[in-house]
C-alpha positions in Angstrom: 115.3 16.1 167.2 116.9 16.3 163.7 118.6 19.9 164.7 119.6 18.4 167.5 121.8 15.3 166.1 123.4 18.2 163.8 124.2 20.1 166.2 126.1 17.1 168.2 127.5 16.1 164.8 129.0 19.6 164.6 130.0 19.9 168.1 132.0 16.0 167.7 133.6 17.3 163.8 135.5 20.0 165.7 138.4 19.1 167.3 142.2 20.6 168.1 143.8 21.1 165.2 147.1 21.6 166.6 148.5 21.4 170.1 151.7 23.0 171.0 153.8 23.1 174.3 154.0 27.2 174.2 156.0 28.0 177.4 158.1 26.3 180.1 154.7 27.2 182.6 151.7 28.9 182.3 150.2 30.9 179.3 148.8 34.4 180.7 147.8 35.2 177.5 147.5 35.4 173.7 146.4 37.3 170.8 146.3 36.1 167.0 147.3 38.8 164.3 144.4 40.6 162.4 146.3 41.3 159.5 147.5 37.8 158.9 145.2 36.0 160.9 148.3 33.3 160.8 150.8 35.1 163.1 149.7 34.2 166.9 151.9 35.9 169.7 151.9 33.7 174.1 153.0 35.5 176.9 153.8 33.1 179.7 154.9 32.8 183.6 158.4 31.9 182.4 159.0 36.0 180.9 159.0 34.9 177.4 157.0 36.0 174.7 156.9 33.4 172.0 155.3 34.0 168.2 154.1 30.8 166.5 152.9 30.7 162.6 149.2 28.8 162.2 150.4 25.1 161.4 153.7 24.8 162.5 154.3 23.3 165.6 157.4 25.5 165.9 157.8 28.6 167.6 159.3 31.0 165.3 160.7 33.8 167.7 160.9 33.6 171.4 161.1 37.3 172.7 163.1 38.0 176.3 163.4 41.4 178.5 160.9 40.6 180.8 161.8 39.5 184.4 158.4 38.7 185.6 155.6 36.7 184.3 154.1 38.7 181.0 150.5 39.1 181.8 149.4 40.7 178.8 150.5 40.7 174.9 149.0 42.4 171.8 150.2 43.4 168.2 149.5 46.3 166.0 147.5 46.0 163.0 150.5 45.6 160.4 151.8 42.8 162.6 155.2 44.7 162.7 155.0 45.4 166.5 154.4 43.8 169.7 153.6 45.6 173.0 153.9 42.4 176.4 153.3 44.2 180.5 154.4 42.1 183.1 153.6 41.5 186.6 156.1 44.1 188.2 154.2 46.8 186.2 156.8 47.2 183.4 155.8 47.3 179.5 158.1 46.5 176.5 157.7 46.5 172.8 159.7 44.8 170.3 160.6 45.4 166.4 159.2 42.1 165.1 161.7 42.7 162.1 164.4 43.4 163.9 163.8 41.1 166.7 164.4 43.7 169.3 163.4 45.6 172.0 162.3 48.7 171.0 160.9 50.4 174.1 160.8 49.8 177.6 158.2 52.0 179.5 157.6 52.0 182.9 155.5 54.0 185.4 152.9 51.1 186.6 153.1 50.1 190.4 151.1 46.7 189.7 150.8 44.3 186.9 149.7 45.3 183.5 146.7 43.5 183.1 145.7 45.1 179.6 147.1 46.2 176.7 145.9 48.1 173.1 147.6 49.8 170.3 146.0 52.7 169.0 144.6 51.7 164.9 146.3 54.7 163.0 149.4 55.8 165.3 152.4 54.7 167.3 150.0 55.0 170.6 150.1 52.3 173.5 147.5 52.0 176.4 148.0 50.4 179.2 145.9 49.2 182.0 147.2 48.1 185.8 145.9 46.7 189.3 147.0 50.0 190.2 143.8 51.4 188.6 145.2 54.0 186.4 145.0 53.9 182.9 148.5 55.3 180.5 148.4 56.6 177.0 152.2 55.5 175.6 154.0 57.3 172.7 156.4 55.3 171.4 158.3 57.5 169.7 158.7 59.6 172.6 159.6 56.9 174.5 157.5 58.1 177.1 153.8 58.8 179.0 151.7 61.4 177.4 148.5 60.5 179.4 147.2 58.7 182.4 142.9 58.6 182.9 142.2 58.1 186.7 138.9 57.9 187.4 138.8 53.1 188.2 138.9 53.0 192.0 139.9 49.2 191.2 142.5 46.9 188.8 141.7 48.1 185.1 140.8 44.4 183.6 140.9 45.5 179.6 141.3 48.3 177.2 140.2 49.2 174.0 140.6 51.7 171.4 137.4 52.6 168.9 138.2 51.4 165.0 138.3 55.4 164.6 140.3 56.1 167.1 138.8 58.7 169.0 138.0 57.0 172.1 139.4 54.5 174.8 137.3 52.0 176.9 137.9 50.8 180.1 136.4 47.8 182.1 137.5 47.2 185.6 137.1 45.6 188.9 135.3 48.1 190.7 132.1 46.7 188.3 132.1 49.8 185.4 133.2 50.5 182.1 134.0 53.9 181.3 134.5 55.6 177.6 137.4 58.0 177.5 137.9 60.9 174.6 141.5 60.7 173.7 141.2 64.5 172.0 139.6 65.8 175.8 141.3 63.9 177.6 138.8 63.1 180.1 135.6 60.5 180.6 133.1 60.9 178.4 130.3 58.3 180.0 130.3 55.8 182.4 128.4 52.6 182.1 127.2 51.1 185.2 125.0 48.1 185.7 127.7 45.2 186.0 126.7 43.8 189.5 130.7 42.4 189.6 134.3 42.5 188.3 134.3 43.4 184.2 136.8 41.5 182.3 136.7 42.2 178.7 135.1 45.1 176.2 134.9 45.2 172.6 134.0 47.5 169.9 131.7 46.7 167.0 133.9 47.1 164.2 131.2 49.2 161.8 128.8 50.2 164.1 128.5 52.3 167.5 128.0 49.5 169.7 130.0 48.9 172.4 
């Protein structure tokens, strides 16, 4: 009973810290900075993506291109780039420091319903409804992979802390690992009895 009342004190102690109004509609998404942990980037219905600073009610950039909602937004690890795909299929990436677009890629027929940079190199994936899966190089402004191999929308994407591999969930209820180096499936993880949404890497340890 004692652990118990703790555990409802705990539960009662936490509350919003801060609310903000992020978009003029709905947030698709969001991802908070690893580096920082204070930089947090929204992607929204209304084609903006917006950057806030933990604490201030304030958003501190608001980035445009986009002409359809953003669906999904990440950062690379120094926090000097972000990567948004929208619902027409389109991906762009902006210069946080110079506040402007530095890439727009395109080649999805459906919205981009994941994003991950690669942890040691100017590499974008990208994952669609159109099941395929795109390896970006920004510097070459263009597509330098694609995995087939989902039969459904490609839900999230992740690269390993090393950087050798990709991981896929999907609709079609598997997660598949990639080898970048190969480029082809390594494994294939059935046992999902519906749709999977997210995957995650152990930071230190093979577990997946």
């Amino acid at each position: 009973m004692i652990q118990d009342r703790d555990r409802c004190a705990q539960a009662a102690a936490v509350a919003a810290v801060e609310e903000i109004v992020a978009h003029a509609s709905n947030v698709s998404s969001l991802v908070l900075g690893k580096a920082s942990g204070r930089l947090l980037a929204t992607g929204g219905d209304d084609c903006r993506v917006n950057l806030w600073s933990i604490n201030k009610p304030n958003c501190i950039m608001s980035l445009t291109g986009h002409t359809s909602p953003v669906e999904s937004v990440r950062l690379n690890t120094p926090e000097e780039l972000i990567v948004a795909g929208s619902q027409s299929g389109s991906i762009r990436v902006w210069d946080l420091e110079a506040a402007k677009i530095l890439r727009t890629l395109m080649g999805h027929k459906a919205n981009i319903c994941s994003l991950d940079f690669h942890p040691y190199g100017e590499f974008v994936a990208s994952g669609s409804q159109d099941t395929n899966i795109k390896l970006w190089d920004i510097r070459r402004k263009g597509c330098v992979f694609r995995y087939r191999g989902h039969s459904q929308a490609v839900r999230c994407l992740r690269f390993s802390p090393d950087g050798k591999w990709l991981a896929s969930a999907a609709d079609d209820h598997t997660v598949k690992l990639w080898d970048l180096t190969a480029g082809k499936m390594m494994s294939e993880f059935p046992g999902h009895t519906g749709p999977v949404n997210v995957v995650e890497f152990h930071p230190n340890e093979y577990l997946l």
